[in-house]
Backbone bond lengths (Angstrom), bond angles and torsions (degrees), N, CA, C in turn:
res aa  C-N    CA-C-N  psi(-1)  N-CA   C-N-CA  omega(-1)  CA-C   N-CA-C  phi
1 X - - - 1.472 - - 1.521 109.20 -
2 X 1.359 124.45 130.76 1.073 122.84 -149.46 2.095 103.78 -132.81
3 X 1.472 85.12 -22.71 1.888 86.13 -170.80 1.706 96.36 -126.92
4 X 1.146 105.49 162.60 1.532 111.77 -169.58 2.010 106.25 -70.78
5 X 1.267 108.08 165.50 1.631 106.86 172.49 1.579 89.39 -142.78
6 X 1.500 102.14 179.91 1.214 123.42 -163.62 1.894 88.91 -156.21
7 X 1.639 82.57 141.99 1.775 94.18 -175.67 1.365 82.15 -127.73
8 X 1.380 105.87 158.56 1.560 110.55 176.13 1.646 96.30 -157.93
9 X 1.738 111.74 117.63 1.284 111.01 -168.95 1.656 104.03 -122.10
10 X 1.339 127.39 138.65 1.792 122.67 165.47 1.037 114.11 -51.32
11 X 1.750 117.36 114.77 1.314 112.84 164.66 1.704 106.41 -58.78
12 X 1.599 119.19 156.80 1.358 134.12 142.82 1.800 96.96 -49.24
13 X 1.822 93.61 129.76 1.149 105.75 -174.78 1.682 133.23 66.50
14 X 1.038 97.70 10.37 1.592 112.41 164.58 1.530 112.16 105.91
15 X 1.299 137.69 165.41 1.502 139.99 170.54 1.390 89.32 93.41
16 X 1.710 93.36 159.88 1.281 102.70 159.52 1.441 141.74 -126.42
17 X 1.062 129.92 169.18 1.726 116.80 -166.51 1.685 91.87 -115.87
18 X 1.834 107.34 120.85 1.440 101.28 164.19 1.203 113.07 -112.97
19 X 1.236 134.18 137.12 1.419 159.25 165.92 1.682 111.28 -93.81
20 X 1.684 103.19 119.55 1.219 109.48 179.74 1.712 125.01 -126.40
21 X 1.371 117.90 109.27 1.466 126.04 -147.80 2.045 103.87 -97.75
22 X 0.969 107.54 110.65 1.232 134.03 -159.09 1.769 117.03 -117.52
23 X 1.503 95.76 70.60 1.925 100.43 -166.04 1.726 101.62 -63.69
24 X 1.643 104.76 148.01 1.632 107.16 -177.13 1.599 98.23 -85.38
25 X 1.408 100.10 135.73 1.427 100.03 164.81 1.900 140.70 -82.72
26 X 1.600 99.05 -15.60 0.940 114.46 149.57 1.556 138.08 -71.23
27 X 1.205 95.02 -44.25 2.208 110.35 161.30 1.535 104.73 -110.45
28 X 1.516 117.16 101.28 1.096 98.74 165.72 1.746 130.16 -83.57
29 X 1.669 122.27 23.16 0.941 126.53 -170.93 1.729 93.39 -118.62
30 X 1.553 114.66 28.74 1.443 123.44 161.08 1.359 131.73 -124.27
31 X 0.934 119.29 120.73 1.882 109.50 -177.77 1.244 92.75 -140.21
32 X 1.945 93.22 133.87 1.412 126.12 162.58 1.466 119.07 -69.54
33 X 1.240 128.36 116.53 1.455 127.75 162.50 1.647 122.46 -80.61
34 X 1.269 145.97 95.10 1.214 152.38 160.57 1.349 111.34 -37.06
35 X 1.282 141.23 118.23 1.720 127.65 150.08 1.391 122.07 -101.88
36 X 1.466 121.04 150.13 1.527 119.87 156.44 1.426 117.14 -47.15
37 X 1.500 106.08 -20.18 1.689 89.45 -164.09 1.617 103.62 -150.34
38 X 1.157 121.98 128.39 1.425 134.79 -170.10 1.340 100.81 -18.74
39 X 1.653 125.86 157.37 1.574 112.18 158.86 1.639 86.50 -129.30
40 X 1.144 139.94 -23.15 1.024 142.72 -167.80 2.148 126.10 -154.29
41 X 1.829 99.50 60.18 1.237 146.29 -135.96 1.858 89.57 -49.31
42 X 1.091 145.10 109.00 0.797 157.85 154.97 1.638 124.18 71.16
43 X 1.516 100.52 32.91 1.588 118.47 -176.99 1.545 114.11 -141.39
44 X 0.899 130.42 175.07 1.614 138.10 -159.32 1.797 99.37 -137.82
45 X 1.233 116.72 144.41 1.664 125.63 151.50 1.422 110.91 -166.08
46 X 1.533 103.01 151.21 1.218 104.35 -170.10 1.732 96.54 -133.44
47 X 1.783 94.14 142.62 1.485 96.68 -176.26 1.133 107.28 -140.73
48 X 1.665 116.69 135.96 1.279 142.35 -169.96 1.195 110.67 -94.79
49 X 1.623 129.31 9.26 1.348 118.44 175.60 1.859 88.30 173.65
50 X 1.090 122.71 179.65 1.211 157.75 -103.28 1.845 80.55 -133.68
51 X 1.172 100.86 -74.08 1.583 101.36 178.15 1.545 131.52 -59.92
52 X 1.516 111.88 -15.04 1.441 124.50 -179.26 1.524 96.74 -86.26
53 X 1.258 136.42 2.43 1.379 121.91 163.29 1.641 111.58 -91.71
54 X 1.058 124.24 -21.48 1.334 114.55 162.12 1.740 103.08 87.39
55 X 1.203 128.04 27.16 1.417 145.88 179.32 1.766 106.43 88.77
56 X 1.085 109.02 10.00 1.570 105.59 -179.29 1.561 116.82 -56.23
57 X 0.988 112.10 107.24 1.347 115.52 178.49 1.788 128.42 -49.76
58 X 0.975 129.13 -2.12 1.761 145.98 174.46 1.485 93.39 -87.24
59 X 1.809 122.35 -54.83 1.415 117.54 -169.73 1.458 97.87 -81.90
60 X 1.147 136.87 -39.90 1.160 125.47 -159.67 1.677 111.88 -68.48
61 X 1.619 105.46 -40.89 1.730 96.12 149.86 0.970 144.67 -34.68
62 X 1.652 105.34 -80.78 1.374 102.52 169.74 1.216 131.38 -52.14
63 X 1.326 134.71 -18.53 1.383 127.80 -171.59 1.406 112.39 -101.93
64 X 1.799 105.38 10.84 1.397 129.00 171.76 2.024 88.88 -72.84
65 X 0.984 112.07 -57.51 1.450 120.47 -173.65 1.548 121.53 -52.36
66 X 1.212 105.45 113.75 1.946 99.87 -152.27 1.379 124.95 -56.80
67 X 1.533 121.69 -32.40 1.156 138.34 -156.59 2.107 97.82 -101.09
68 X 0.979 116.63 6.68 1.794 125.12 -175.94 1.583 99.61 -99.81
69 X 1.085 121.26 118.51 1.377 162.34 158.43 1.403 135.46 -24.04
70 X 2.034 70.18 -101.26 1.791 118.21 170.70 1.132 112.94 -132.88
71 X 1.708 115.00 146.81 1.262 118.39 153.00 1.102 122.37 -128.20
72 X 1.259 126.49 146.58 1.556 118.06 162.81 1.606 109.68 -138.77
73 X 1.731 93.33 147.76 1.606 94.64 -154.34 1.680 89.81 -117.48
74 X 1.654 127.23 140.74 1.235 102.77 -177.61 2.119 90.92 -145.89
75 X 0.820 110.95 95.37 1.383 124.54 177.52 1.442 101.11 63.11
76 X 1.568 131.65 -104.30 1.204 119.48 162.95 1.909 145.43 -89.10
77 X 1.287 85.93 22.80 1.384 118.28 -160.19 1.709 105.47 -115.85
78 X 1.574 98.28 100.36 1.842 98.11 164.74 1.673 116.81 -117.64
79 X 1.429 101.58 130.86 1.170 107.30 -170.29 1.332 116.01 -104.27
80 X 1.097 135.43 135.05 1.731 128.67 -173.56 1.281 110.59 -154.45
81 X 1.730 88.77 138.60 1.842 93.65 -166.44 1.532 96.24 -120.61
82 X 1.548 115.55 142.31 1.352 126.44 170.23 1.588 110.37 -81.73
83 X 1.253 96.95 144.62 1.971 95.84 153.23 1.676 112.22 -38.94
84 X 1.264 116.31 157.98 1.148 128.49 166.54 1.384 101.73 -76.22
85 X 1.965 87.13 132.23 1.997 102.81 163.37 1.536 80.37 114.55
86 X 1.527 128.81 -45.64 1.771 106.78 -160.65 1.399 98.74 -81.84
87 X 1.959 104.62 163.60 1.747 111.55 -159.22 2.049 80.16 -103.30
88 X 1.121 76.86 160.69 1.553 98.24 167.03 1.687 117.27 -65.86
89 X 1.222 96.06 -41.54 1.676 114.94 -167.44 1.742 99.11 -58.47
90 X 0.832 118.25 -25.40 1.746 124.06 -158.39 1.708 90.55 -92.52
91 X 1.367 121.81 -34.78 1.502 108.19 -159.89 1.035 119.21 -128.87
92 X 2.076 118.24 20.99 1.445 112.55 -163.35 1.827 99.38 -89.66
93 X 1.276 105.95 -29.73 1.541 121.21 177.07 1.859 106.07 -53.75
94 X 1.315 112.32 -56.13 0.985 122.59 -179.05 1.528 137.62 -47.16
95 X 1.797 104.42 -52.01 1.254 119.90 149.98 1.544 121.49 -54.54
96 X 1.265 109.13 -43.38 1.605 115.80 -177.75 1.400 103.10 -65.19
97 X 1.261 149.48 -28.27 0.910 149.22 178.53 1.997 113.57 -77.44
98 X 1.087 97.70 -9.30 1.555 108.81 -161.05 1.733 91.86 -103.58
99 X 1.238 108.79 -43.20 1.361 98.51 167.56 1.484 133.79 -91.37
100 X 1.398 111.06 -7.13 1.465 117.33 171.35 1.827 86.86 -69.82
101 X 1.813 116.98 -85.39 1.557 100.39 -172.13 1.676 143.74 -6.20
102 X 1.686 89.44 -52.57 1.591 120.37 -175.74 1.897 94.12 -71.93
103 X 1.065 134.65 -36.44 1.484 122.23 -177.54 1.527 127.43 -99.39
104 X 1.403 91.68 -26.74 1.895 101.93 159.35 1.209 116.15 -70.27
105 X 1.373 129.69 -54.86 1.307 111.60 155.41 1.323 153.92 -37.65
106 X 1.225 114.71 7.31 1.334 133.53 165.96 1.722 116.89 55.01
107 X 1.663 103.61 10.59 1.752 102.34 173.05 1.226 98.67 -97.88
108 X 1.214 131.97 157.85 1.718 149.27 -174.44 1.328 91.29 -63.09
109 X 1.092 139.74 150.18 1.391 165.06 -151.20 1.500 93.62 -119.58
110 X 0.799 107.90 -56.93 2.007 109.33 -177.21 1.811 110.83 -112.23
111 X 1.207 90.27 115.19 1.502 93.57 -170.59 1.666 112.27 -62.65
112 X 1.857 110.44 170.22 1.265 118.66 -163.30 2.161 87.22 -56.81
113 X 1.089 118.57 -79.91 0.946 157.86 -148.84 2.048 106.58 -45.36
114 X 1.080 100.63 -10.66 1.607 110.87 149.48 1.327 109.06 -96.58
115 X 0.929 140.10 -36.77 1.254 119.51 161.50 1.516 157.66 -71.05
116 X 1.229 103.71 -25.39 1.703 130.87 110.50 1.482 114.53 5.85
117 X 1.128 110.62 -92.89 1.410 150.95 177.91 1.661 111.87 -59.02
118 X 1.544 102.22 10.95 1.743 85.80 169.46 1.313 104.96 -117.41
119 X 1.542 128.08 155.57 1.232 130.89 170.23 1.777 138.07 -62.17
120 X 0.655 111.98 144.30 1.565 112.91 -166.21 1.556 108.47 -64.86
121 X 1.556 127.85 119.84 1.402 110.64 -162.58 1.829 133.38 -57.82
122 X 1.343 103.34 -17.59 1.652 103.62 152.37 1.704 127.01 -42.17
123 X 1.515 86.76 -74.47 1.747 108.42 173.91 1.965 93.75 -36.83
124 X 1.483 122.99 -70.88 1.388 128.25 -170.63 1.358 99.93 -42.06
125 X 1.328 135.59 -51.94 1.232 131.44 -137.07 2.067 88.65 -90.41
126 X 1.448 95.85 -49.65 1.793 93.51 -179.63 1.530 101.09 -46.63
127 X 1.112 104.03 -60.01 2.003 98.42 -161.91 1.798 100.43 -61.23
128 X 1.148 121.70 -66.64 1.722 100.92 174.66 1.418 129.97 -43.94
129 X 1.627 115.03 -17.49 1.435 105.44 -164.57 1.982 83.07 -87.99
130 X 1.471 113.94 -11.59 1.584 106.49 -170.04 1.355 81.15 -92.63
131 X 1.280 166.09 -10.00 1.259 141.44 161.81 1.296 122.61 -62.69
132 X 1.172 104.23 -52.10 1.914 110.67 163.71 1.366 119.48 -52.58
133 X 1.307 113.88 -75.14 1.590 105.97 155.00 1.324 109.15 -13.08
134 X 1.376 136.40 -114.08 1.078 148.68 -157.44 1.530 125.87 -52.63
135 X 1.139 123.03 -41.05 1.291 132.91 165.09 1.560 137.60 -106.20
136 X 1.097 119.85 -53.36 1.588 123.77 -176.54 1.364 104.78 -87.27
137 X 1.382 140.47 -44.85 1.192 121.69 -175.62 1.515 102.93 -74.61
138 X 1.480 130.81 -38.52 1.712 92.78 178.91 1.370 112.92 -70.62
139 X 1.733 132.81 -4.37 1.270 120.62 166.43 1.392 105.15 -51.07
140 X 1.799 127.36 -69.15 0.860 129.47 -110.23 1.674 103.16 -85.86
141 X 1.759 99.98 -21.73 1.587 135.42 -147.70 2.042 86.37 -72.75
142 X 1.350 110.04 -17.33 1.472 105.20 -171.94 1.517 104.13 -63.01
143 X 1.807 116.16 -38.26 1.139 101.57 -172.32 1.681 112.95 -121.44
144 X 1.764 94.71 49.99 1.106 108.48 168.71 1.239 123.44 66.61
145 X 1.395 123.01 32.81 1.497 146.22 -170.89 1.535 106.74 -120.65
146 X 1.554 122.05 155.82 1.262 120.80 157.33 1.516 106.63 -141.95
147 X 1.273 123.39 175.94 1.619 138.14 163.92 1.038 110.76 -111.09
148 X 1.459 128.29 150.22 1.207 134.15 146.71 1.404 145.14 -138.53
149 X 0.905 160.43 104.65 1.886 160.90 -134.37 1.395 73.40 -79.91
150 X 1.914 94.29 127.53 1.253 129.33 143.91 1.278 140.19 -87.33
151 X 1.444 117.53 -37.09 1.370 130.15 157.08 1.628 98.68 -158.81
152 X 1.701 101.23 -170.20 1.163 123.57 173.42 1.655 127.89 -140.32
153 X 1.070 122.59 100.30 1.605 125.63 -156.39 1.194 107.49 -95.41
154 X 1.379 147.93 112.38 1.624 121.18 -155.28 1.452 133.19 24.98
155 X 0.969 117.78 -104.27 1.162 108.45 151.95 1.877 123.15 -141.13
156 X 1.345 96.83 61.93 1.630 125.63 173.00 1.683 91.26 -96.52
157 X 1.737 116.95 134.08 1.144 99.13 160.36 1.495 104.06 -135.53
158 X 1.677 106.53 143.20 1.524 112.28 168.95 0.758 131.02 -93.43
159 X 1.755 136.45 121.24 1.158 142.50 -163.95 2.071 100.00 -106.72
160 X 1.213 107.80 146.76 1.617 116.57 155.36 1.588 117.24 -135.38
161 X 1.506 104.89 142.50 2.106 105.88 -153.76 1.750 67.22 -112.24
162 X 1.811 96.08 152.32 1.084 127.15 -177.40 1.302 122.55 -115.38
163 X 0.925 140.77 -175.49 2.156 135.56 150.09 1.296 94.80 57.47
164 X 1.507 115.66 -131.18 1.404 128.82 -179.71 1.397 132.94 -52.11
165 X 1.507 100.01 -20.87 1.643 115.66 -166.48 1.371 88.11 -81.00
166 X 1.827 145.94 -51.19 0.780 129.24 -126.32 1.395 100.85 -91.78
167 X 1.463 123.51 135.00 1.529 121.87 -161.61 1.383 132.15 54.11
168 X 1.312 88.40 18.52 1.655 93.48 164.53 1.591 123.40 -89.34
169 X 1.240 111.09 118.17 1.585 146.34 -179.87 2.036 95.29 -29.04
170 X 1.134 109.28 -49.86 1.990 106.04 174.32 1.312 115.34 -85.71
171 X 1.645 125.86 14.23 1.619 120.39 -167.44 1.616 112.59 -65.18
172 X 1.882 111.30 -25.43 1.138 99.75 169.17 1.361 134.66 -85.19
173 X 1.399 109.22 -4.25 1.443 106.97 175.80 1.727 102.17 -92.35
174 X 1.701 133.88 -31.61 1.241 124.40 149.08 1.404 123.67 -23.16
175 X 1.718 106.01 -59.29 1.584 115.42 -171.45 1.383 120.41 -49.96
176 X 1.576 103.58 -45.08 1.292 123.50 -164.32 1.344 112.57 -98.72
177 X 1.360 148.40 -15.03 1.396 138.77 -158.03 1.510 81.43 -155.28
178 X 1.593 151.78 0.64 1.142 127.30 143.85 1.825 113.18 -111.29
179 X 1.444 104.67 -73.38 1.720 80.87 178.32 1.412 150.41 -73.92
180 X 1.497 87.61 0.20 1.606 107.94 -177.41 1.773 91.35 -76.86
181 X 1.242 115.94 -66.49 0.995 117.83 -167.05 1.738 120.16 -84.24
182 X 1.203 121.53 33.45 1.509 140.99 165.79 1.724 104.06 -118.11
183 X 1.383 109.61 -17.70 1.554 115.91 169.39 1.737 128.59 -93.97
184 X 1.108 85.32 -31.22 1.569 108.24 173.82 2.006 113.80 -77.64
185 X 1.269 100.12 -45.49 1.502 116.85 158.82 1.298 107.77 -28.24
186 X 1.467 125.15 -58.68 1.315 126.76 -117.40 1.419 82.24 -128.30
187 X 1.753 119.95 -76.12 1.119 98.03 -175.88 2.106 111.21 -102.86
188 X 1.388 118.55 136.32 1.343 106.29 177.86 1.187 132.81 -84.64
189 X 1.277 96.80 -10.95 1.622 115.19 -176.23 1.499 117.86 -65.94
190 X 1.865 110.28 -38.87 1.499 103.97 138.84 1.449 138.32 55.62
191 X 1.209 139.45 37.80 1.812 100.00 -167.28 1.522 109.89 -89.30
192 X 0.867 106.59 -100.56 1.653 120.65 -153.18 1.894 91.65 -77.76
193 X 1.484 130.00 151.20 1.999 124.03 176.27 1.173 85.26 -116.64
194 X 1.344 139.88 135.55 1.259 135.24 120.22 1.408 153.22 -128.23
195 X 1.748 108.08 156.88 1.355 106.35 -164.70 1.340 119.85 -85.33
196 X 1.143 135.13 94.50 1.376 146.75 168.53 1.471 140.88 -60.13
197 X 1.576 96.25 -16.97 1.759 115.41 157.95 1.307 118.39 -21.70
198 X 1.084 120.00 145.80 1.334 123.90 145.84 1.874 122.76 -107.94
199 X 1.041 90.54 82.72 1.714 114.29 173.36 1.366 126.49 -15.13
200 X 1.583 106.91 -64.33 1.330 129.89 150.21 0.989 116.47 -10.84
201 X 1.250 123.03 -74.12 1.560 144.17 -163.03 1.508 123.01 -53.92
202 X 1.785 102.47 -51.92 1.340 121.04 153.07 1.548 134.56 1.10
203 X 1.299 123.10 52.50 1.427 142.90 169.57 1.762 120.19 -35.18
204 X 0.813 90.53 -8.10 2.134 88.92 -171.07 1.513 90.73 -174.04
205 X 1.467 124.61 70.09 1.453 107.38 162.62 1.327 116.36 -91.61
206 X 2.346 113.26 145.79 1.449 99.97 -163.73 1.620 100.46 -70.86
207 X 1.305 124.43 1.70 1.402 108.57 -176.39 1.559 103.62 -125.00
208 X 1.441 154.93 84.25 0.951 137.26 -167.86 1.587 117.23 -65.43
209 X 1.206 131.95 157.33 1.233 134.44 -175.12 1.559 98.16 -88.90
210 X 1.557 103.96 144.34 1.481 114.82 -171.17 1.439 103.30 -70.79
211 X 1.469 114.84 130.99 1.717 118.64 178.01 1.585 109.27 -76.51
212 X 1.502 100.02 138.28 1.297 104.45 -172.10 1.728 113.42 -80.45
């Protein structure tokens, strides 16, 4: 699946619910789900399994679905990644269907009890800024790159890459399979990482992006 779709289902009692399926072009074993209507109203979580939802009924679906991963849910935005090898085409209907159920039904999609359970954005911001410290920036510093915490939004956190990182042509496989996942490791509570760089800008990247 290569171009975005849109599901559009009758709510019970009239209106309608549209769902909009949005494959990543950088991971193609990720697709963003769009909703008309909040599923998780102005907060982020991300879950690595079935049990990190805590009986929430949105995760407990999807992770009913064999080939689903990851999810991450960020106000109206659900993101879900398959194992490697499955096509998009086979499971965008499927998921969409998992979240229309989960929002017509009128029970919270993400239970009280992850939320509970998230850290206060100070506490978030100390323990990531000690991940960088301690681990990824002296990785990154080899090829003349750094990270740094930009803010902290609940617990959404924004990162911007510096030196080498900035406009470098591999930052998303860095983002995603090193600091995303040296942060996620450590702390789970976690929601939504993001890169806030401006790429462009990027004066000396160690990897330049191939000119078109």
């Amino acid at each position: 699946m290569s171009d975005e779709i849109t599901l559009n289902f009758e709510k019970p009692g009239g209106g309608t619910l549209g769902i909009t399926a949005r494959p990543s072009m950088m991971h193609p074993e990720q697709c963003a789900f769009q909703t008309t209507e909040p599923v998780y109203e102005n907060h982020s979580a991300f879950f690595s399994s079935r049990e990190r939802g805590q009986g929430s009924p949105l995760i407990d679906g999807l992770f009913a679905l064999d080939p689903v991963t990851e999810v991450l849910v960020n106000h109206d935005v659900v993101k879900v990644t398959l194992r490697d090898g499955e096509a998009w085409d086979d499971w965008v209907a499927r998921v969409g269907a998992v979240l229309r159920d989960v929002i017509v039904s009128g029970v919270p999609p993400i239970a009280a009890i992850v939320a509970q359970s998230q850290l206060p954005p100070d506490e978030l911001r100390r323990r990531v800024q000690s991940i960088l410290d301690d681990s990824i920036n002296p990785a990154v510093s080899a090829h003349g790159g750094y990270v740094e915490i930009l803010d902290v939004s609940n617990n959404t956190v924004f990162l911007e890459f510096g030196g080498g990182c900035q406009g470098c042509g591999m930052i998303n496989v860095t983002l995603k399979y090193g600091v995303e996942k040296a942060i996620r490791e450590e702390i789970p509570e976690v929601g939504e990482i993001l890169d806030t760089t401006d790429h462009a800008a990027g004066r000396n990247p160690y990897y330049a992006p191939a000119s078109k």
